[in-house]
N, C-alpha and C positions, 0 to 999 in steps of 0.2 A: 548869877541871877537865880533867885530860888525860882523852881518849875513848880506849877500847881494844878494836878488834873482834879477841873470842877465839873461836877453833876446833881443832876435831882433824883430824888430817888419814885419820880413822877412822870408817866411817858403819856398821859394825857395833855393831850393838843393844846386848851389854855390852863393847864397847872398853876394853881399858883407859885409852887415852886420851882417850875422851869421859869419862872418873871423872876422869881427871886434872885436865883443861883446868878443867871445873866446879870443881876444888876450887883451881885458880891462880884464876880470874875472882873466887872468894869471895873471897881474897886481894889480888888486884888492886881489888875494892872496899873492903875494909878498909883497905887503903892510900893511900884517895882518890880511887882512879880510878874512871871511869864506865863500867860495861864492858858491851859488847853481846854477848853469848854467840850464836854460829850454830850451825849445824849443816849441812853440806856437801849431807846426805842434801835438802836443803831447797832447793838449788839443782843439779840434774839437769843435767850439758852432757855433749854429742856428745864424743871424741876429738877432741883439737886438729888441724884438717886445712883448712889454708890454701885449700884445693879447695871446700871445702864455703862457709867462712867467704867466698868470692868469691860463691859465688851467693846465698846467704842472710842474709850480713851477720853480725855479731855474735847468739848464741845471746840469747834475754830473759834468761836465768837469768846468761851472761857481765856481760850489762851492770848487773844487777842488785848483783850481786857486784863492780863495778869500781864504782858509785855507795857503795857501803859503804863498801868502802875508803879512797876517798876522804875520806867524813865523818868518818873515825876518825883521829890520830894517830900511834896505835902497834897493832901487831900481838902477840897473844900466841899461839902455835903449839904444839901436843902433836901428835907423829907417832909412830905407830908406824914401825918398820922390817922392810921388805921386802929382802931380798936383801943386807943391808948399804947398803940403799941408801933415800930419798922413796917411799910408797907413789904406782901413777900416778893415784889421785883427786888427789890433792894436789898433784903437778905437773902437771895439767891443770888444775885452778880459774884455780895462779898463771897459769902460761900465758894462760888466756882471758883472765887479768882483765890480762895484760900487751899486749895489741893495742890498735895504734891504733884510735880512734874518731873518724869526724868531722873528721879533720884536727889531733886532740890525741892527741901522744905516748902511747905505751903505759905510758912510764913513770912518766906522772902520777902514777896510786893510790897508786906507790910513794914518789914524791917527800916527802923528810923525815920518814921513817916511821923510827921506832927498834921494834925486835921483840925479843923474848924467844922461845926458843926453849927447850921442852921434850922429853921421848920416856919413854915406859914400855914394859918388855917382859916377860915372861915369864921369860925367859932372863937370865944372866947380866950381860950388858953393859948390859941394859935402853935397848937402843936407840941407844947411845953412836955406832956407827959410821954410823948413819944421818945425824947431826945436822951434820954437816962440809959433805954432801951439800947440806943444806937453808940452812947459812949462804951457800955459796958461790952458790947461786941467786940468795937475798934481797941477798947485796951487790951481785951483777951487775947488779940493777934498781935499784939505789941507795939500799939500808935500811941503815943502822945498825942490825946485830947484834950485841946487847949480848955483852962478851967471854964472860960467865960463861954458861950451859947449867944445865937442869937432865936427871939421867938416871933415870928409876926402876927400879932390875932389879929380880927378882920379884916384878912389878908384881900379879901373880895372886894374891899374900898380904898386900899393903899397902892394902888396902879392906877397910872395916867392911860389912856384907853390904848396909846401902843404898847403897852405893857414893860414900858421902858421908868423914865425917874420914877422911885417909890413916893408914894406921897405921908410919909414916917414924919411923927411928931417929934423922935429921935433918930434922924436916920448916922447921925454921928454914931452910935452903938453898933451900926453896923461897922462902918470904915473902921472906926478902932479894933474891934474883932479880926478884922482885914488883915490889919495893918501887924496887929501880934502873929499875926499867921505869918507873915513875910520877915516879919523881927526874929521870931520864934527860931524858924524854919533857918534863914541866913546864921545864925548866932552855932545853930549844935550845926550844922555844915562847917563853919570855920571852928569849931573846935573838934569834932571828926577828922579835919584838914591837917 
């Protein structure tokens, strides 16, 4: 069974992408996959600062988050966007969880990882220009970024008030996205096999 550890990269209370991500993960296990839902708020790290990280070694909450990683196959990611750009919780988690450890590569966790890549906004684009941002990250550490994206604009009207079923005019684009992730993911595991 592919493992898939899903997050937002949003640790505000009603995010729209913490509504999101929940509702890819439910999908993600309808499609087979065994999925570990996080929450960022859950693992607290200092600002990435090579200075610090010399005298004190990797954050618990870094290594914690780099042992996940690892146990999981594929990534499912929902971000909001900041400035057109990665909010920096989320480019600080990857960060930490990309430092060496111990004499093993930082790029372990990421090693043979395929991800899906989400974003909900408010606005318009619903987050579209953020996501380019976040591929070019994940390939740099060597993940397979599935081609397709999902984007949600007015993401502020597409939750049912428990912030549970999307109310998506195509919510099939999501599950399909899902469901490559689970295809994807099972297919280079039996040929890695």
């Amino acid at each position: 069974m592919t493992k898939i550890l899903a997050f937002s990269g949003s640790t505000r209370r009603d995010s729209l992408n913490r509504k999101l991500i929940r509702v890819a993960a439910d999908a993600a296990r309808a499609a087979g996959g065994e999925v570990t839902l996080i929450d960022l708020a859950d693992y607290p790290l200092p600002l990435m600062d090579e200075d610090l990280e010399a005298r004190e070694g990797l954050p618990a909450n870094a290594l914690r988050l780099k042992a996940l990683f690892k146990e999981h196959d594929a990534l499912l990611i929902s971000s909001p966007e900041y400035n057109s750009s990665m909010p920096p919780l989320l480019k600080n988690a990857i960060d930490w969880v990309s430092r060496e450890w111990q004499g093993e590569s930082g790029l372990v966790p990421y090693q043979n990882k395929v991800a899906a890549i989400l974003a909900a906004s408010p606005g318009t684009f619903g987050g579209m220009r953020m996501l380019p941002h976040l591929r070019q990250v994940l390939n740099t550490l060597g993940v397979l970024v599935l081609p397709g994206q999902f984007s949600l604009a007015h993401a502020d009207k597409a939750f049912d008030e428990e912030g549970g079923v999307p109310m998506l005019k195509s919510p099939a684009r999501l599950h399909a996205l899902v469901l490559e992730l689970v295809g994807t993911t099972a297919t280079l595991a039996r040929r890695a096999g």
